[in-house]
mmCIF file as Biopython writes it, N, C-alpha, C and O atoms, coordinates in Angstrom:
data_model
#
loop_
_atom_site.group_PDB
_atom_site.id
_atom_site.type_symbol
_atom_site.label_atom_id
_atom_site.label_alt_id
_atom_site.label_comp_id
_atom_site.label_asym_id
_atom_site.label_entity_id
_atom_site.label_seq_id
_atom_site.pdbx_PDB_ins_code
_atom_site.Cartn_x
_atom_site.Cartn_y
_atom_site.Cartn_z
_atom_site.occupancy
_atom_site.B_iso_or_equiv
_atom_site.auth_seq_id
_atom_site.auth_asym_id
_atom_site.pdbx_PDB_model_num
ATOM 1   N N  . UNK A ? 1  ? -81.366 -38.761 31.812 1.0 0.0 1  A 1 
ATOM 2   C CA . UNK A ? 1  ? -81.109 -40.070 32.339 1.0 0.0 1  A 1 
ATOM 3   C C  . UNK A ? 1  ? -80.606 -39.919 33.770 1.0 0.0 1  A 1 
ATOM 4   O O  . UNK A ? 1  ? -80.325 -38.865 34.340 1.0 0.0 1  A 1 
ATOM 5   N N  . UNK A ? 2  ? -80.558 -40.854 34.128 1.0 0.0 2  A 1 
ATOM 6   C CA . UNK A ? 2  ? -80.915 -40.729 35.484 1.0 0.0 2  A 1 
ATOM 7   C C  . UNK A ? 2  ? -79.718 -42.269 36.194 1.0 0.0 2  A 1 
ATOM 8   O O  . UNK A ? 2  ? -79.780 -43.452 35.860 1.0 0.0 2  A 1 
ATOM 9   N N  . UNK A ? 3  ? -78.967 -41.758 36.989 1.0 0.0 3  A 1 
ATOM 10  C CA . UNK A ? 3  ? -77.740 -42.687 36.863 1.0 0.0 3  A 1 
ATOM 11  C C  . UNK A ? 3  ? -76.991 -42.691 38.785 1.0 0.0 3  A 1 
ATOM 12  O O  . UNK A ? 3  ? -76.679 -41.721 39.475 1.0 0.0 3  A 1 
ATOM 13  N N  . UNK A ? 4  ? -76.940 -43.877 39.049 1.0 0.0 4  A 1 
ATOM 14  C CA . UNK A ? 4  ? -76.229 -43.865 40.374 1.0 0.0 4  A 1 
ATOM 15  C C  . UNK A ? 4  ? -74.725 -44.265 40.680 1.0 0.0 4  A 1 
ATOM 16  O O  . UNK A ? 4  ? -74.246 -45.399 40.721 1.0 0.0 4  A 1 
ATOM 17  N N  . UNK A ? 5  ? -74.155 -43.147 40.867 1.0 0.0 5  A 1 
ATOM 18  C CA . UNK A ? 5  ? -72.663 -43.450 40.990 1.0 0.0 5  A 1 
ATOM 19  C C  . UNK A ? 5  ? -72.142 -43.325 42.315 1.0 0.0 5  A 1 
ATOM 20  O O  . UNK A ? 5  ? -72.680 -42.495 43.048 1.0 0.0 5  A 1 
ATOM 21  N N  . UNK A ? 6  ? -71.166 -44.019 42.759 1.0 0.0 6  A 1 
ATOM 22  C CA . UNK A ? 6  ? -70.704 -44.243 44.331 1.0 0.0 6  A 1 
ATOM 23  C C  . UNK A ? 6  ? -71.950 -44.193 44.800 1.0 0.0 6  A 1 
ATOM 24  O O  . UNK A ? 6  ? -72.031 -45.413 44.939 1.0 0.0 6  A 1 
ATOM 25  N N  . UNK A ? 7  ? -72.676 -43.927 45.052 1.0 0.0 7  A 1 
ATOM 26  C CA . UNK A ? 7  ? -73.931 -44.368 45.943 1.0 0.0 7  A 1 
ATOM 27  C C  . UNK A ? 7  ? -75.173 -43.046 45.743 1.0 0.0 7  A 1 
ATOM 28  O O  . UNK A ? 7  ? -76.370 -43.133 46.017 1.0 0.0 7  A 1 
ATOM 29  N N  . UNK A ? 8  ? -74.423 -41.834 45.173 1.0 0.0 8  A 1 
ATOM 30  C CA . UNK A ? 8  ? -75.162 -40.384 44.246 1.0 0.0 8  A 1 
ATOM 31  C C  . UNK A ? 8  ? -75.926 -40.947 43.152 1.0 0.0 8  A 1 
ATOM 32  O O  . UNK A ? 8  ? -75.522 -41.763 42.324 1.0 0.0 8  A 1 
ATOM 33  N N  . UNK A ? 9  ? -77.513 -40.222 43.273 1.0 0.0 9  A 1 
ATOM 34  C CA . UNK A ? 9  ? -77.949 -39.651 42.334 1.0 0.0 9  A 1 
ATOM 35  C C  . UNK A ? 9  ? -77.338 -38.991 41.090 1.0 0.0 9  A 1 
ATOM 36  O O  . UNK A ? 9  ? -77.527 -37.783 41.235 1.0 0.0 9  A 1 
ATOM 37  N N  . UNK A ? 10 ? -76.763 -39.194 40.059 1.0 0.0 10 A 1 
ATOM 38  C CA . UNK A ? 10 ? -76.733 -37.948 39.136 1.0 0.0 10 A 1 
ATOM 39  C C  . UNK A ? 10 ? -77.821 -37.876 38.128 1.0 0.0 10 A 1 
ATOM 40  O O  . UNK A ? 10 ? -78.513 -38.876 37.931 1.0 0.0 10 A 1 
ATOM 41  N N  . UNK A ? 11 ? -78.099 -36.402 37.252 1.0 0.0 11 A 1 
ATOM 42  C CA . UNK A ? 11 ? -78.922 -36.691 36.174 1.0 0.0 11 A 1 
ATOM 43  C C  . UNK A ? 11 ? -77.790 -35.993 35.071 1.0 0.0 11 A 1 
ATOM 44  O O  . UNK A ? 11 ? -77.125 -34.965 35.202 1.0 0.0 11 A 1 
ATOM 45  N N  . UNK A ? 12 ? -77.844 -36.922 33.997 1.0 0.0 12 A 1 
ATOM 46  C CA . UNK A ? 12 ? -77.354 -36.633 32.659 1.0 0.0 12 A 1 
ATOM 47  C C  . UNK A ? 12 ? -77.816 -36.489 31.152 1.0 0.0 12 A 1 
ATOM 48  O O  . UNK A ? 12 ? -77.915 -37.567 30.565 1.0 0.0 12 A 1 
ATOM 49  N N  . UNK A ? 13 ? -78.105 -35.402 30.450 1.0 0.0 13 A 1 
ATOM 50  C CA . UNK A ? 13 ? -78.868 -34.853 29.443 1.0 0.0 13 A 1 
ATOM 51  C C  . UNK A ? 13 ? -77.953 -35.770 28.333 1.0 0.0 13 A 1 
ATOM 52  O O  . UNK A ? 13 ? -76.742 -35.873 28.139 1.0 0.0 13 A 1 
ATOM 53  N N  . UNK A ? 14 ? -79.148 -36.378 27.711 1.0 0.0 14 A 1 
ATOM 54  C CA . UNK A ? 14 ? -78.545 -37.727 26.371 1.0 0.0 14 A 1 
ATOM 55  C C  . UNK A ? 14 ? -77.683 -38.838 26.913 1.0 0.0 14 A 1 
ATOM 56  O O  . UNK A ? 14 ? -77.193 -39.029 28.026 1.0 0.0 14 A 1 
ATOM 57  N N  . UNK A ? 15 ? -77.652 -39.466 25.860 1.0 0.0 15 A 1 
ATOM 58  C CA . UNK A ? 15 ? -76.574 -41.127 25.939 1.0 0.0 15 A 1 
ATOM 59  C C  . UNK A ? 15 ? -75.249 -40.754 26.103 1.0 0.0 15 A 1 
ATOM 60  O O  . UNK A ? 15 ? -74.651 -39.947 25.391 1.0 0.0 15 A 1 
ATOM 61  N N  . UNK A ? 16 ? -74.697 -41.495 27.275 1.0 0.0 16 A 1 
ATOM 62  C CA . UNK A ? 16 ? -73.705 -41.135 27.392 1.0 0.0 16 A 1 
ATOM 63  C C  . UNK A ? 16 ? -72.982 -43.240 27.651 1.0 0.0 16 A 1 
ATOM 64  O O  . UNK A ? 16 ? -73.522 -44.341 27.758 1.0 0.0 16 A 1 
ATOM 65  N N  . UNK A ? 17 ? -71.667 -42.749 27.637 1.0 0.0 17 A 1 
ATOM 66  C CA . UNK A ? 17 ? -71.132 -44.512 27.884 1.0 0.0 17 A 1 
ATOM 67  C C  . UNK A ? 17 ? -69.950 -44.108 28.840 1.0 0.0 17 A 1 
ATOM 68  O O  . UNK A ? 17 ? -69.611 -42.953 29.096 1.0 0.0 17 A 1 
ATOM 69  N N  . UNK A ? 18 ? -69.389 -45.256 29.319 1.0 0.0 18 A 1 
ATOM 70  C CA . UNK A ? 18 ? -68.941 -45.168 30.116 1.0 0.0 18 A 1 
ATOM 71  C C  . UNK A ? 18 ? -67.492 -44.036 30.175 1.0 0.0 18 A 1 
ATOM 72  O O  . UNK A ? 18 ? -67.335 -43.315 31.160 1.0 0.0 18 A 1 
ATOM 73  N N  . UNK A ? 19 ? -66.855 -44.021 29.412 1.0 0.0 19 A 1 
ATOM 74  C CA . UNK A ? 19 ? -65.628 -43.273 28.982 1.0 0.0 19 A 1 
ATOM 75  C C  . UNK A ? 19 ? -66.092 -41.990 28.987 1.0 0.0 19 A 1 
ATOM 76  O O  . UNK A ? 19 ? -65.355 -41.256 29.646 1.0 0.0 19 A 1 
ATOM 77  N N  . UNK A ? 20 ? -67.157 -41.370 28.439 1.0 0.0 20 A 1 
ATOM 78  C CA . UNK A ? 20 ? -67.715 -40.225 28.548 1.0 0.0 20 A 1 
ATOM 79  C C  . UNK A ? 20 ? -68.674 -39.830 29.797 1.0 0.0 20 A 1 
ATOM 80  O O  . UNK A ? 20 ? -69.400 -38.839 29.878 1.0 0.0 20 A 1 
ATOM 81  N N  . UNK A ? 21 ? -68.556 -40.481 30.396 1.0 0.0 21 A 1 
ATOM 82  C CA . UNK A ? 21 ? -68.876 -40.145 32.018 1.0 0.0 21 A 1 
ATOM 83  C C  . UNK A ? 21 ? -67.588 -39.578 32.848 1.0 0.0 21 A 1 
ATOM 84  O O  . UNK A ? 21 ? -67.478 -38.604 33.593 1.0 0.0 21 A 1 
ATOM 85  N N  . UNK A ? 22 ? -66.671 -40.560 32.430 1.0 0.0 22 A 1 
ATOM 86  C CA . UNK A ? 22 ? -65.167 -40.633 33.059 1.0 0.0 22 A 1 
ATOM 87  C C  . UNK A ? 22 ? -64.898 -39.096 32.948 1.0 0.0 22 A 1 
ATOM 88  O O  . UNK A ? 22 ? -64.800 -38.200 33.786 1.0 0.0 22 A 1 
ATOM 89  N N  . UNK A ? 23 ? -64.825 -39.138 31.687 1.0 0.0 23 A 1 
ATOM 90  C CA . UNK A ? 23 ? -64.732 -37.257 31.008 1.0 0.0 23 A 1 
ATOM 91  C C  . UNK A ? 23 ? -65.600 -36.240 31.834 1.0 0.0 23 A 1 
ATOM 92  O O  . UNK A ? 23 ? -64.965 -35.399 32.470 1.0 0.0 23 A 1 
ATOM 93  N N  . UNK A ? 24 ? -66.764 -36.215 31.894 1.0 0.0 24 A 1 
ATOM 94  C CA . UNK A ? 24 ? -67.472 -35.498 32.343 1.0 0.0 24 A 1 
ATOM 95  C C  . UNK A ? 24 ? -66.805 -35.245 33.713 1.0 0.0 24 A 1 
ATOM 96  O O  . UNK A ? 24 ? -66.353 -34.135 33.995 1.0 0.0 24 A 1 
ATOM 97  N N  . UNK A ? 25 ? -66.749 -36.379 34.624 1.0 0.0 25 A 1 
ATOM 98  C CA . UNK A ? 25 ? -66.004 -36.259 36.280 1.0 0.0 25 A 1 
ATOM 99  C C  . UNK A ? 25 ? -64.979 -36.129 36.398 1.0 0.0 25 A 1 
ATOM 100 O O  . UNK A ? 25 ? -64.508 -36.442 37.492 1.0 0.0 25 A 1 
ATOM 101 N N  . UNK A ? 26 ? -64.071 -35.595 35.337 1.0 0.0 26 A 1 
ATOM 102 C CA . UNK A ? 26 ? -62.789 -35.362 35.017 1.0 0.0 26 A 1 
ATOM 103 C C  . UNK A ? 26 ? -61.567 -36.317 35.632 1.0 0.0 26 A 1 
ATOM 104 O O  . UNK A ? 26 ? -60.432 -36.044 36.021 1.0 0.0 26 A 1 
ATOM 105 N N  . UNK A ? 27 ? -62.524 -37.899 35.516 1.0 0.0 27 A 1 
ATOM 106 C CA . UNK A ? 27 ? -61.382 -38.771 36.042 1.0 0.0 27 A 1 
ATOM 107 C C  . UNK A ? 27 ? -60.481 -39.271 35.115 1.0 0.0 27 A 1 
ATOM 108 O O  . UNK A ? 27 ? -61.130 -39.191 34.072 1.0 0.0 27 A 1 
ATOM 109 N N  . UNK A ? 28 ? -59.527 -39.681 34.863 1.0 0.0 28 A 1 
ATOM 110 C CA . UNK A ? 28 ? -58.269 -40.449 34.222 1.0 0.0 28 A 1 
ATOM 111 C C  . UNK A ? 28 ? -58.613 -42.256 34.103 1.0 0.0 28 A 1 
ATOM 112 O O  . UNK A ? 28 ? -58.256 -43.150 34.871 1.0 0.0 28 A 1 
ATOM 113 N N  . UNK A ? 29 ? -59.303 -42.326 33.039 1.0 0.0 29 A 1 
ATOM 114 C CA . UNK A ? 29 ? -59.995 -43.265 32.701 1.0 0.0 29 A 1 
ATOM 115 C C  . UNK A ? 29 ? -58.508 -44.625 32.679 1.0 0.0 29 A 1 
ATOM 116 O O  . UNK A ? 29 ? -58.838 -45.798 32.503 1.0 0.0 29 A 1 
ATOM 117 N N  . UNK A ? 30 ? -57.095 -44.300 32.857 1.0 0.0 30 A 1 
ATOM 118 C CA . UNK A ? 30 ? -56.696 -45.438 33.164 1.0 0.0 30 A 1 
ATOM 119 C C  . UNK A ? 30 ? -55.981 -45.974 34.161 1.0 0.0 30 A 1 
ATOM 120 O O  . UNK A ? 30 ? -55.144 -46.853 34.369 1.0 0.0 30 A 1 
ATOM 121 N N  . UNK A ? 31 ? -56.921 -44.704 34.992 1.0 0.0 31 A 1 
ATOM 122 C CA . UNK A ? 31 ? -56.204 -44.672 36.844 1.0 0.0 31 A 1 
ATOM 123 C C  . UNK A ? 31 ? -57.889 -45.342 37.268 1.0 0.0 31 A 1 
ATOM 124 O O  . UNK A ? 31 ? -57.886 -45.385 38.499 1.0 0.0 31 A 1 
ATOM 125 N N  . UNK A ? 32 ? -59.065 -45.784 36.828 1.0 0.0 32 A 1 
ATOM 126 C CA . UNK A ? 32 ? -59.841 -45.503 37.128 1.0 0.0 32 A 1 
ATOM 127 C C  . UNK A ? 32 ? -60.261 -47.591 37.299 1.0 0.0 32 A 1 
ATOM 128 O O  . UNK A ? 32 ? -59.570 -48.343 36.613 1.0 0.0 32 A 1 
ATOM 129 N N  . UNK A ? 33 ? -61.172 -48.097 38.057 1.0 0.0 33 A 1 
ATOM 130 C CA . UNK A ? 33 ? -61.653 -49.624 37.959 1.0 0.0 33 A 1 
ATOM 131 C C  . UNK A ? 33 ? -62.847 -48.883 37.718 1.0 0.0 33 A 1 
ATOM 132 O O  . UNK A ? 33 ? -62.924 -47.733 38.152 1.0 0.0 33 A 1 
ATOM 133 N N  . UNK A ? 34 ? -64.099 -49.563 36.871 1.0 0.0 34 A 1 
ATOM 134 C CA . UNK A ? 34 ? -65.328 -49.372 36.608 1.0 0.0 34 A 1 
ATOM 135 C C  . UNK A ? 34 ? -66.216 -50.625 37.069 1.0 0.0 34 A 1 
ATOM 136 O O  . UNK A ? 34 ? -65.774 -51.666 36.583 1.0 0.0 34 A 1 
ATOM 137 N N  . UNK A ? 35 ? -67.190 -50.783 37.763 1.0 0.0 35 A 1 
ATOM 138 C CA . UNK A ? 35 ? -68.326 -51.501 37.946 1.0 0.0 35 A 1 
ATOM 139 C C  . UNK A ? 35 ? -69.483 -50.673 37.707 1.0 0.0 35 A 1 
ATOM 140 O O  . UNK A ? 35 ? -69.825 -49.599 38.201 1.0 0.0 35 A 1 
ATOM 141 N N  . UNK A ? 36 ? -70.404 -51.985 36.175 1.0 0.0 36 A 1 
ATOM 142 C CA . UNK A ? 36 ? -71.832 -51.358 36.252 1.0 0.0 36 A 1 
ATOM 143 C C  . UNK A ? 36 ? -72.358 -52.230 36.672 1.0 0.0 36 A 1 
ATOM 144 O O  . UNK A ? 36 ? -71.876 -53.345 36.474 1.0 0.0 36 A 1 
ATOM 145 N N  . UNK A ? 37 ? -73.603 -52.079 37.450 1.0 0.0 37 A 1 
ATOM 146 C CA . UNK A ? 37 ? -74.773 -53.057 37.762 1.0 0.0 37 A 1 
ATOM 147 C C  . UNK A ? 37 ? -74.201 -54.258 38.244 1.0 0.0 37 A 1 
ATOM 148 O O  . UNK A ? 37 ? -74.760 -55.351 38.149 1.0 0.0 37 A 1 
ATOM 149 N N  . UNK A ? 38 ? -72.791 -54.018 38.898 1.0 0.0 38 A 1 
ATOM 150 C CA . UNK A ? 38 ? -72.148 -55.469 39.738 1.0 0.0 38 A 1 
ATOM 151 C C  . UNK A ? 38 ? -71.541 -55.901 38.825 1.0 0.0 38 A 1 
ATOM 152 O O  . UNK A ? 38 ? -71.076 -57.004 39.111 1.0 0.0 38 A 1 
ATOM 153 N N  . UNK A ? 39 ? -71.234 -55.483 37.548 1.0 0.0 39 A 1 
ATOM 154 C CA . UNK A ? 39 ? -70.233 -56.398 36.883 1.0 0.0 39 A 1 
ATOM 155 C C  . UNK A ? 39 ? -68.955 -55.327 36.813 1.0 0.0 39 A 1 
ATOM 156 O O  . UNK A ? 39 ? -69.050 -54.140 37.124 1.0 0.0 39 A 1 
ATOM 157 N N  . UNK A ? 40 ? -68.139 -55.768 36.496 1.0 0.0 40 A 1 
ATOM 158 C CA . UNK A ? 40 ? -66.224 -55.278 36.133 1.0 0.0 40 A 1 
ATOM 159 C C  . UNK A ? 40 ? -66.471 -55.372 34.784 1.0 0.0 40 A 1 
ATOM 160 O O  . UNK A ? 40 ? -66.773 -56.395 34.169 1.0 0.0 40 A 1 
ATOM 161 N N  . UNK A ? 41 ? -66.268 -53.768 34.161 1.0 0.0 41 A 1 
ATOM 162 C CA . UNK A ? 41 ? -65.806 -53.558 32.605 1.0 0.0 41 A 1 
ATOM 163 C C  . UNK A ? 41 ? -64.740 -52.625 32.820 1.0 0.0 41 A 1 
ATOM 164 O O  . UNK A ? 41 ? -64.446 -51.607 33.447 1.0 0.0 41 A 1 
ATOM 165 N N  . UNK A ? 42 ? -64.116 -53.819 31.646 1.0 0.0 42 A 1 
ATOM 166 C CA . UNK A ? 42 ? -62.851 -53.724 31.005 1.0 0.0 42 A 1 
ATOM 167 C C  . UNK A ? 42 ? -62.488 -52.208 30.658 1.0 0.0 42 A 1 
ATOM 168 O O  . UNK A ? 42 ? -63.405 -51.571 30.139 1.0 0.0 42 A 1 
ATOM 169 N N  . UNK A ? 43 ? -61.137 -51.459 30.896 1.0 0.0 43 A 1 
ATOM 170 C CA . UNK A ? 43 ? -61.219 -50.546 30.630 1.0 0.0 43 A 1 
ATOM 171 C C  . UNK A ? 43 ? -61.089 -49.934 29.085 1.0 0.0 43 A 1 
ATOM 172 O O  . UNK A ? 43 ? -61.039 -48.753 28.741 1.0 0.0 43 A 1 
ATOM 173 N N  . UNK A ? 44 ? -61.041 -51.473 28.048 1.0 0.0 44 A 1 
ATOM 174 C CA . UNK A ? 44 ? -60.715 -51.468 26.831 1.0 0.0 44 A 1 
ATOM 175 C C  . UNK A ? 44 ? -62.667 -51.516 26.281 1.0 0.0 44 A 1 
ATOM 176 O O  . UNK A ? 44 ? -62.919 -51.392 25.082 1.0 0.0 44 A 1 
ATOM 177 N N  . UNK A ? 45 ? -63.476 -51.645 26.995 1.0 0.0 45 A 1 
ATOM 178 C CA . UNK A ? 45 ? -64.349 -51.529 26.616 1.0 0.0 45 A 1 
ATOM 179 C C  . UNK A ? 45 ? -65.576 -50.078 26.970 1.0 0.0 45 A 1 
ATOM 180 O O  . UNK A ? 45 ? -66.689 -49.769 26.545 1.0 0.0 45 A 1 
ATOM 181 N N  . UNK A ? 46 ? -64.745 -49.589 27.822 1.0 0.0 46 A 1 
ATOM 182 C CA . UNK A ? 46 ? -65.312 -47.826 28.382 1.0 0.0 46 A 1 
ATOM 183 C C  . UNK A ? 46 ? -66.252 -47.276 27.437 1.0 0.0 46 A 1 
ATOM 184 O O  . UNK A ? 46 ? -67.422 -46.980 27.679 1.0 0.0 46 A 1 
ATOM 185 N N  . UNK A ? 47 ? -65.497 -47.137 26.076 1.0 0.0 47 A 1 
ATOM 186 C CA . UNK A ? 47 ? -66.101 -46.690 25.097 1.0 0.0 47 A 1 
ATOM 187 C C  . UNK A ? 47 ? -66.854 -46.799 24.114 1.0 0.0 47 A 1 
ATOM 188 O O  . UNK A ? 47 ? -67.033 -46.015 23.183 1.0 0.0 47 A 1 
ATOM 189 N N  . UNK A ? 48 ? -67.548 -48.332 24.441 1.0 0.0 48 A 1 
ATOM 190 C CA . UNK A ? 48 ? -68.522 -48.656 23.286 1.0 0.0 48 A 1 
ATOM 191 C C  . UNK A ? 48 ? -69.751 -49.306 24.580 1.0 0.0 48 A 1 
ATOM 192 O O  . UNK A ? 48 ? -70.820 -49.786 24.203 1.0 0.0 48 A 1 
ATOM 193 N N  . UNK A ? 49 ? -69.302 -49.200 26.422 1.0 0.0 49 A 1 
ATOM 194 C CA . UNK A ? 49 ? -70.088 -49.359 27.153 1.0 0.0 49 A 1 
ATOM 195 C C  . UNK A ? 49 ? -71.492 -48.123 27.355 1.0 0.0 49 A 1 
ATOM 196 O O  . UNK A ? 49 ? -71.265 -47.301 28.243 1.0 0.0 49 A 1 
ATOM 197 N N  . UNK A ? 50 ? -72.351 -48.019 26.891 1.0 0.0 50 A 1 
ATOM 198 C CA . UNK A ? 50 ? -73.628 -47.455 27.129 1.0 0.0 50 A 1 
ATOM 199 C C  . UNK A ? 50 ? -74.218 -47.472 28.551 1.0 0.0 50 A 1 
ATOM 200 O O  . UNK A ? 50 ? -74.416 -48.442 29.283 1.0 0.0 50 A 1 
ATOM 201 N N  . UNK A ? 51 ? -74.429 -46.291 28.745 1.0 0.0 51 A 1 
ATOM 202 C CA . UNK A ? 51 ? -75.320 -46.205 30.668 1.0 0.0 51 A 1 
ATOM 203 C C  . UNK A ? 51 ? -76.450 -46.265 29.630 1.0 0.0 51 A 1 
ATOM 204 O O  . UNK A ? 51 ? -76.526 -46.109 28.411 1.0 0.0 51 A 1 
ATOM 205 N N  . UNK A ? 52 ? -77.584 -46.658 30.967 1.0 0.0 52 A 1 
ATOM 206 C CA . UNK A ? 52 ? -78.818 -46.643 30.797 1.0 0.0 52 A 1 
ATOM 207 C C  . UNK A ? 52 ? -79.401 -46.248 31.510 1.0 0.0 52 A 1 
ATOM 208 O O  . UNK A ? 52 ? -78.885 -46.528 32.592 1.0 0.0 52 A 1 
ATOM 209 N N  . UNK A ? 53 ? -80.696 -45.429 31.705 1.0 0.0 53 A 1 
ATOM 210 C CA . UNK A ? 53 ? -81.042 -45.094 32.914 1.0 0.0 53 A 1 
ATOM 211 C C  . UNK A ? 53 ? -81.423 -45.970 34.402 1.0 0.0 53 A 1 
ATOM 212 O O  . UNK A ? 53 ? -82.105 -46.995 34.436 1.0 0.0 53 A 1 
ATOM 213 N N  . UNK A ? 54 ? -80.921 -45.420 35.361 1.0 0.0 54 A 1 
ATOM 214 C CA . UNK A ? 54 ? -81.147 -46.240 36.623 1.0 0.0 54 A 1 
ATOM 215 C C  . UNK A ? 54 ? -79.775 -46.981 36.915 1.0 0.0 54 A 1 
ATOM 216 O O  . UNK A ? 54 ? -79.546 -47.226 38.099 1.0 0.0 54 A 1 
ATOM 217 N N  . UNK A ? 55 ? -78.855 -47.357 35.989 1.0 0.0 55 A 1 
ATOM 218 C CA . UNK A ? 55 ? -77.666 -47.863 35.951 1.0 0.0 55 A 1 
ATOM 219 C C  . UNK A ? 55 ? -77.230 -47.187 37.679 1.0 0.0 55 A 1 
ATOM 220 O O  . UNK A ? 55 ? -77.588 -46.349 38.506 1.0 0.0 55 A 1 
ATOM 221 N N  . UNK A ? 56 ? -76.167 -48.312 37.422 1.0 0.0 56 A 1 
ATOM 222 C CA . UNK A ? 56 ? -75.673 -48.240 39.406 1.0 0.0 56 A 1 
ATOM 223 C C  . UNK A ? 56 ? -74.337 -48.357 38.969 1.0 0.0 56 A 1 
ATOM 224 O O  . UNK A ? 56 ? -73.995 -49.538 38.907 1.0 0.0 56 A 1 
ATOM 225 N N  . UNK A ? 57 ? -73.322 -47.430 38.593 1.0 0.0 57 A 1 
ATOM 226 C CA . UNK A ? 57 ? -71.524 -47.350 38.546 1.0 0.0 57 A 1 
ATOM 227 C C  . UNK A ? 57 ? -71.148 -47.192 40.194 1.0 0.0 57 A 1 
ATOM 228 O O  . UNK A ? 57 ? -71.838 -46.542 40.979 1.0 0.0 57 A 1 
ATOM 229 N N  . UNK A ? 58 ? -70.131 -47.793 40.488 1.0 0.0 58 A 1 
ATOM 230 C CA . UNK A ? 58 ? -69.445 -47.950 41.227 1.0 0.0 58 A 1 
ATOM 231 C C  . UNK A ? 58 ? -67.692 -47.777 40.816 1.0 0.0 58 A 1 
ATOM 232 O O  . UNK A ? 58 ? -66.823 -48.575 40.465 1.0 0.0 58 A 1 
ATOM 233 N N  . UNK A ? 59 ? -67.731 -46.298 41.071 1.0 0.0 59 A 1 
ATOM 234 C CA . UNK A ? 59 ? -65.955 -45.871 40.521 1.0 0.0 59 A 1 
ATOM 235 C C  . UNK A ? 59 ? -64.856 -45.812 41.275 1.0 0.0 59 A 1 
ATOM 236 O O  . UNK A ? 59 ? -64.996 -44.994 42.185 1.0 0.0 59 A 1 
ATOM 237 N N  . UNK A ? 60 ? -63.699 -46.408 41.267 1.0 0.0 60 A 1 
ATOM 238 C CA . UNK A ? 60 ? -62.959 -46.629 42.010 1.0 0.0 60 A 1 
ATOM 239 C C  . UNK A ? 60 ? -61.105 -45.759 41.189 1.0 0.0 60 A 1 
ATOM 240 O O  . UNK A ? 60 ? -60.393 -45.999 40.214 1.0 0.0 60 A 1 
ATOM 241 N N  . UNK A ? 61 ? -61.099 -45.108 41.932 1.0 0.0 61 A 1 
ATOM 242 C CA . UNK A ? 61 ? -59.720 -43.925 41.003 1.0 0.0 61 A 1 
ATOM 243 C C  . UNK A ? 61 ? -58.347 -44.216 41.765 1.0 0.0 61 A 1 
ATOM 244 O O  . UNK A ? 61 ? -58.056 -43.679 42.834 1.0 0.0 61 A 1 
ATOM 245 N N  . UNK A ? 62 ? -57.753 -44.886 41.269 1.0 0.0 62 A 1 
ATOM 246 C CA . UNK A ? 62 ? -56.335 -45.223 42.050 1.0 0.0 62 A 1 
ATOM 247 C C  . UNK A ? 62 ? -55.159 -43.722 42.318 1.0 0.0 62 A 1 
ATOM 248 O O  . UNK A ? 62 ? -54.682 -42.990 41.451 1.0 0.0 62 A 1 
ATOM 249 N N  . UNK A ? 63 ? -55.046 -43.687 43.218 1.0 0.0 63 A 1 
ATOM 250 C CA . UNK A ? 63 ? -54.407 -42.635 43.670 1.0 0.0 63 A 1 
ATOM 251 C C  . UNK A ? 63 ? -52.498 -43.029 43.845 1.0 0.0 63 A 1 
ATOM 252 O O  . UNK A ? 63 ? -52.162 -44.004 44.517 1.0 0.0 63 A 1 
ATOM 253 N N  . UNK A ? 64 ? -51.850 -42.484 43.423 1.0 0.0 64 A 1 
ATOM 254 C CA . UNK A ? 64 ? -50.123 -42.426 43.636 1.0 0.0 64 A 1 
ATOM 255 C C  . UNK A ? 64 ? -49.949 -41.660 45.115 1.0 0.0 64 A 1 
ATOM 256 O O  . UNK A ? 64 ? -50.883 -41.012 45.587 1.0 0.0 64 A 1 
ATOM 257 N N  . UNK A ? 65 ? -48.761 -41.785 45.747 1.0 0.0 65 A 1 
ATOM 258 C CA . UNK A ? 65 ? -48.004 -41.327 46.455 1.0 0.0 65 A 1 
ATOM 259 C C  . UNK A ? 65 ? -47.619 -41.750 47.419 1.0 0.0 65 A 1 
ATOM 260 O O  . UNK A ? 65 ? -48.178 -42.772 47.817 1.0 0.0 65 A 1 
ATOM 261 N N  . UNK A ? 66 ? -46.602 -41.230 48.165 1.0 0.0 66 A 1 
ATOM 262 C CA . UNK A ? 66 ? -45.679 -42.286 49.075 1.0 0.0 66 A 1 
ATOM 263 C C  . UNK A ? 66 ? -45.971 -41.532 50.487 1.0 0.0 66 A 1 
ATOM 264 O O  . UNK A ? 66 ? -45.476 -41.961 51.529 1.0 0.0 66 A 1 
#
């Protein structure tokens, strides 16, 4: 599958959803805002959200410090 994140190409072997992407890019899924395909999902829904191929994520990882 075949998937565009921040504005990258990636390719990913099988179904993957959104929470298990998070995993894969070793981000902190509740430091993290998710947009697919222009919409805002919930971060209570990560895990029953399905990519599809061609999908367009737009990840946004909130960062701490002073």
């Amino acid at each position: 599958m075949r998937i565009m994140v921040n504005g990258e190409w990636l390719t990913e072997e099988g179904a993957l959803t959104v929470a298990q992407l998070l995993g894969r890019l070793s981000l902190e899924p509740r430091r993290c805002a998710v947009e697919l395909n222009k919409r805002i999902i919930p971060r209570a829904r990560h895990g029953e959200t399905a990519l599809n191929d061609n999908d367009q994520l737009e990840i946004v990882a909130l960062v701490g410090g002073g």
